[in-house]
C-alpha positions in Angstrom: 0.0 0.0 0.0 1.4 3.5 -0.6 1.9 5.9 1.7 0.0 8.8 1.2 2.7 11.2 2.8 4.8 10.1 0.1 5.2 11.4 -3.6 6.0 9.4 -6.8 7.9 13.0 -8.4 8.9 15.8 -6.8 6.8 17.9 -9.0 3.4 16.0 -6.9 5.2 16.8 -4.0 5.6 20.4 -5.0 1.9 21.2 -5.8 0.7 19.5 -2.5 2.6 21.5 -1.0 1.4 24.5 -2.6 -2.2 23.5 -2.1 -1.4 22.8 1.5 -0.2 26.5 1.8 -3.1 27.6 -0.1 -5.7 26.1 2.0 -3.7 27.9 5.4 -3.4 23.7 6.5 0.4 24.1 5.8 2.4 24.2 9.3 5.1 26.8 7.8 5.1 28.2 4.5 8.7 27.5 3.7 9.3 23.6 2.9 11.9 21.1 0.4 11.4 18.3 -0.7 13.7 15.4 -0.1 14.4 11.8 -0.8 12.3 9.1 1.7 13.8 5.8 1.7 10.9 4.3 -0.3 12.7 5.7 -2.9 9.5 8.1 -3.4 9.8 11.3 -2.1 8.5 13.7 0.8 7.8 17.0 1.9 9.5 18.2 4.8 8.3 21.8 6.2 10.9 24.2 7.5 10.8 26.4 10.7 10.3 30.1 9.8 13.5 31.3 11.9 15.6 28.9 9.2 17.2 30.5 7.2 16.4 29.5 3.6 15.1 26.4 4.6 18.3 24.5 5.8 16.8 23.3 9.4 13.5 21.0 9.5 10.8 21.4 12.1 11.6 19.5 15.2 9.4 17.0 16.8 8.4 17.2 20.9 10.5 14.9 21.6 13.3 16.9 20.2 12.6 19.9 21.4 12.6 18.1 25.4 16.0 16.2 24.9 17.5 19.9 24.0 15.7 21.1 27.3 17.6 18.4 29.4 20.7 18.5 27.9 21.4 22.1 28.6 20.1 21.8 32.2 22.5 19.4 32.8 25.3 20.9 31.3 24.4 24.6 33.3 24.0 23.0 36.1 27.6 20.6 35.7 28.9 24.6 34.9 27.3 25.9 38.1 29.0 22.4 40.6 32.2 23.3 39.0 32.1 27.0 39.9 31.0 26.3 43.2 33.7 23.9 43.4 36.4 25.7 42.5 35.6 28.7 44.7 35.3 27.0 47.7 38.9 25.0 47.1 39.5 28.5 46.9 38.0 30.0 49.8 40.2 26.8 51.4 43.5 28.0 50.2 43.0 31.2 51.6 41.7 30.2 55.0 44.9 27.9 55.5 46.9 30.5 54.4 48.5 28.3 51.4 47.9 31.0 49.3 50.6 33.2 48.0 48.6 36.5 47.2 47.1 37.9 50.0 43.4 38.4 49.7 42.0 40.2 52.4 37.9 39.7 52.9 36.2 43.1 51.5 38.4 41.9 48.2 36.7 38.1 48.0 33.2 39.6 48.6 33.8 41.7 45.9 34.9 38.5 43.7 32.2 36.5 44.7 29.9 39.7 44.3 31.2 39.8 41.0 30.6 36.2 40.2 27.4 35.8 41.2 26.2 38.9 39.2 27.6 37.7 36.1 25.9 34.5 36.6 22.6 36.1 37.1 23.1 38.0 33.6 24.1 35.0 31.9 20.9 33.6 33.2 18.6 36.8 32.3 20.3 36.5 28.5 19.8 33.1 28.4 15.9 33.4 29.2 16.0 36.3 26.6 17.1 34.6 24.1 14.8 31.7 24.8 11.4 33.9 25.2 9.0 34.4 22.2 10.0 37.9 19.9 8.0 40.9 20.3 5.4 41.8 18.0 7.1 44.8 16.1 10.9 43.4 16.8 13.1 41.2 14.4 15.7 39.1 15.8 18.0 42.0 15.1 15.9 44.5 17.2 15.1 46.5 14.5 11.0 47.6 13.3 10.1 44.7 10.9 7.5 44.9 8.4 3.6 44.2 10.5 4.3 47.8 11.7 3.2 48.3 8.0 0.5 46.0 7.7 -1.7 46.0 10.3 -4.5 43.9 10.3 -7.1 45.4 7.9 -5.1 47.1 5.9 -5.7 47.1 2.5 -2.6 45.4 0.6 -1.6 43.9 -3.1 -0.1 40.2 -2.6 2.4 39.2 -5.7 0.8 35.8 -6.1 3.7 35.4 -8.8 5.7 37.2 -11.5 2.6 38.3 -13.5 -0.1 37.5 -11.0 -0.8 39.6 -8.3 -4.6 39.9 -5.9 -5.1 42.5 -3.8 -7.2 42.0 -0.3 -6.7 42.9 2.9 -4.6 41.7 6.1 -6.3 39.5 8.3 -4.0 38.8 11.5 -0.5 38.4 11.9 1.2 34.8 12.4 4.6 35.6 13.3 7.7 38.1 12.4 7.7 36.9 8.3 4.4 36.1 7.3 0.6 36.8 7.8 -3.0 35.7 6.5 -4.6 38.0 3.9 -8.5 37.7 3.1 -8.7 37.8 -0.7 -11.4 39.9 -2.4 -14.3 37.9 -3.4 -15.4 34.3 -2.0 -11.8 33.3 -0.6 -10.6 32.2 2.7 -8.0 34.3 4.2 -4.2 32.9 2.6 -0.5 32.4 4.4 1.2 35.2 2.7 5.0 36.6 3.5 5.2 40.4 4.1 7.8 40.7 1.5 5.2 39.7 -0.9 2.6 42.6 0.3 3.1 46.7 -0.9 0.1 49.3 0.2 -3.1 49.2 -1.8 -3.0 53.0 -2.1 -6.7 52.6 -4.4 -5.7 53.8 -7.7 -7.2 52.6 -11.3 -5.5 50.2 -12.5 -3.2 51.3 -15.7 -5.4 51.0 -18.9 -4.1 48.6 -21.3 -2.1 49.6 -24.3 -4.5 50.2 -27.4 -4.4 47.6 -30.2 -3.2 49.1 -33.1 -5.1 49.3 -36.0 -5.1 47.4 -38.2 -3.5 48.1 -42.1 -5.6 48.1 -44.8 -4.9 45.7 -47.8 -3.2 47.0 -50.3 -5.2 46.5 -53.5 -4.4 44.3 -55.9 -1.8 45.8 -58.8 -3.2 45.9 -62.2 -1.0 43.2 -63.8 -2.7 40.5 -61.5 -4.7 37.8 -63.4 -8.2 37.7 -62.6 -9.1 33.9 -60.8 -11.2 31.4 -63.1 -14.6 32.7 -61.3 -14.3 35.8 -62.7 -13.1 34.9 -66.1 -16.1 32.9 -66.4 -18.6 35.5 -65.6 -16.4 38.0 -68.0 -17.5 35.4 -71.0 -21.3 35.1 -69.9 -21.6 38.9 -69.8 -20.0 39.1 -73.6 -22.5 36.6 -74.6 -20.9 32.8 -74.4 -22.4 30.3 -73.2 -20.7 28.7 -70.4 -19.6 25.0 -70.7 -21.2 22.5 -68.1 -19.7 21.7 -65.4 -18.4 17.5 -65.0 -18.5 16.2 -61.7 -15.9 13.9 -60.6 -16.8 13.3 -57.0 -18.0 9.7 -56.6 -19.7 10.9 -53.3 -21.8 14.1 -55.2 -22.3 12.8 -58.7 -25.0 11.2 -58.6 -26.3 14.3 -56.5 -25.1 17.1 -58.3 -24.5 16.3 -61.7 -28.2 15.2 -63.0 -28.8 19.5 -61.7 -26.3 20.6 -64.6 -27.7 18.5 -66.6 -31.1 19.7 -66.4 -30.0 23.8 -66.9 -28.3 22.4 -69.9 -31.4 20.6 -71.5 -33.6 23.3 -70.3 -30.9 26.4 -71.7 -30.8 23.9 -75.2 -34.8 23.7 -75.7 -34.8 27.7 -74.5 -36.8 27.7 -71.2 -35.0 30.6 -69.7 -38.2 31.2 -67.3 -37.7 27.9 -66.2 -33.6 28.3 -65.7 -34.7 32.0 -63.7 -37.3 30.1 -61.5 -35.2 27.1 -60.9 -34.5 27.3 -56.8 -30.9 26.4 -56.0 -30.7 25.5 -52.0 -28.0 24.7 -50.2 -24.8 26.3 -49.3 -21.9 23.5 -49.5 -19.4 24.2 -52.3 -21.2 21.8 -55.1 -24.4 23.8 -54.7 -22.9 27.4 -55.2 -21.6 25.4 -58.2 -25.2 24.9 -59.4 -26.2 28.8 -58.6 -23.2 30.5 -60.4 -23.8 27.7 -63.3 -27.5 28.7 -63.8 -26.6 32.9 -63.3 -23.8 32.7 -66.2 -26.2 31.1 -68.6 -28.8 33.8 -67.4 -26.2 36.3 -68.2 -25.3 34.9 -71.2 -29.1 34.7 -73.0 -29.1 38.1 -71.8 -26.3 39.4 -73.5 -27.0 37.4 -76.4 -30.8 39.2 -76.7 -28.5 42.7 -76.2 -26.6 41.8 -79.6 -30.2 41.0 -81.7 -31.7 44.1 -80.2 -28.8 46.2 -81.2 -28.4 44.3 -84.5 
């Protein structure tokens, strides 16, 4: 059975993990994808305070073995100072020491001591408590100052994508959750990706440019077939009829030609004018232009007698 944490390709990994930070289900939004020993591949999500994704997130258990460990070893620290002071504080009482100490001058030491051990303990619990909203890690003014929630921002979704909405809370120093305009739950966004929605149109886009005119066609060009056809109806010759050589629209087509022939040979030309042409395939404009030339042609023909 396959595991369902795993991916076949690291391009399925890569959009379930986009989906996952999409849908706000994603536990960080900074993640890489590595090797699993199924040969398939996984996701592994990244703490936020990593920089470019080099440390994974570490599990409770983790997280209470580092606890212990540096207990112990402050505390070992702590015995050994204590230890060595009081071999001290021995020397000096049997008067084995060489430098003369007197007791204002060991207060002060131990004084001394035990006030840089309280600072190494208030630096310590620094450096272990949660960061200030407002602070980096460097102390400077990060970027939520700027975003507060409901402020009105524009999130670059990618290079040419970019949604504008508004902030919706803060999650920690790097990243918050904007509320998309429209029907869209709020998204895990970093601040880099955010600038100020100051409200303005957007730009218009650029204006198609018109388009060129053809240039007409230069007087040397040969006129196509059609229109050397209807040239030599309107001078008064008959056109030839057309022979079909489609074995799917012969036996359609061709019997029509041959009836405007018979019916142009026995001189029906009311017939030929009411004959009804439907249709608008290629084969039955055939039939139309066939029946107008030899209209055109009687009536150029008539022309001639008259002026005869």
């Amino acid at each position: 059975m396959t595991d369902s944490t795993t991916f076949s390709s690291r391009s399925n990994a890569k959009r379930a993990a986009e989906k996952a930070i999409e849908a706000g289900t994603a536990p960080s939004i900074d993640y890489r994808i590595r090797e699993h020993v199924s040969g398939r591949v996984e996701i592994v999500w990244v703490r936020n305070d990593c920089v470019h994704g080099t440390r994974d997130v570490p599990s409770t258990e983790q997280v209470a073995d580092e606890i212990v460990t540096a207990t112990a070893e402050a505390d070992a620290e702590d015995e050994r100072d204590a230890q060595i002071a009081n071999e001290r504080l021995a020397e000096i009482e049997a008067g084995n020491d060489d430098r003369l100490i007197s007791g204002d001058e060991l207060q002060e030491r131990f004084d001394s001591w035990n006030s840089d051990t309280k600072e190494a303990e208030a630096d310590e619990r620094e450096d272990t408590a949660p960061a200030r909203p407002g602070t980096d890690s460097d102390g400077e003014q990060d970027m939520p100052d700027r975003f507060p929630p409901g402020t009105r921002v524009i999130v670059q979704v990618s290079k040419r994508k970019r949604r504008t909405g508004a902030v919706d809370y803060r999650v920690d120093a790097t990243s918050c959750r904007v509320k998309f305009d429209g029907p869209h739950p709020s998204v895990l966004c970093r601040y880099s990706q955010l600038s100020l929605d100051d409200g303005s149109e957007p730009l218009p886009a650029p204006a198609k440019p018109e388009r060129q005119p053809r240039a007409a066609p230069s007087g040397d060009r040969q006129p196509s077939r059609r229109v050397e056809l209807d040239m030599l109806a309107a001078t008064g010759v008959m056109p030839t009829k057309p022979i079909m050589t489609s074995a799917a629209n012969k036996d359609q087509y061709q019997p029509r030609f041959d009836k405007l022939e018979a019916m142009a040979k026995a001189g029906d030309w009311n017939g030929i004018r009411s004959y009804e042409v439907k249709g608008i395939n290629s084969y039955a404009k055939m039939v139309k232009q066939y029946r107008d030339r030899l209209l055109a042609a009687h009536a150029a023909q008539q022309s001639k007698e008259e002026a005869a």
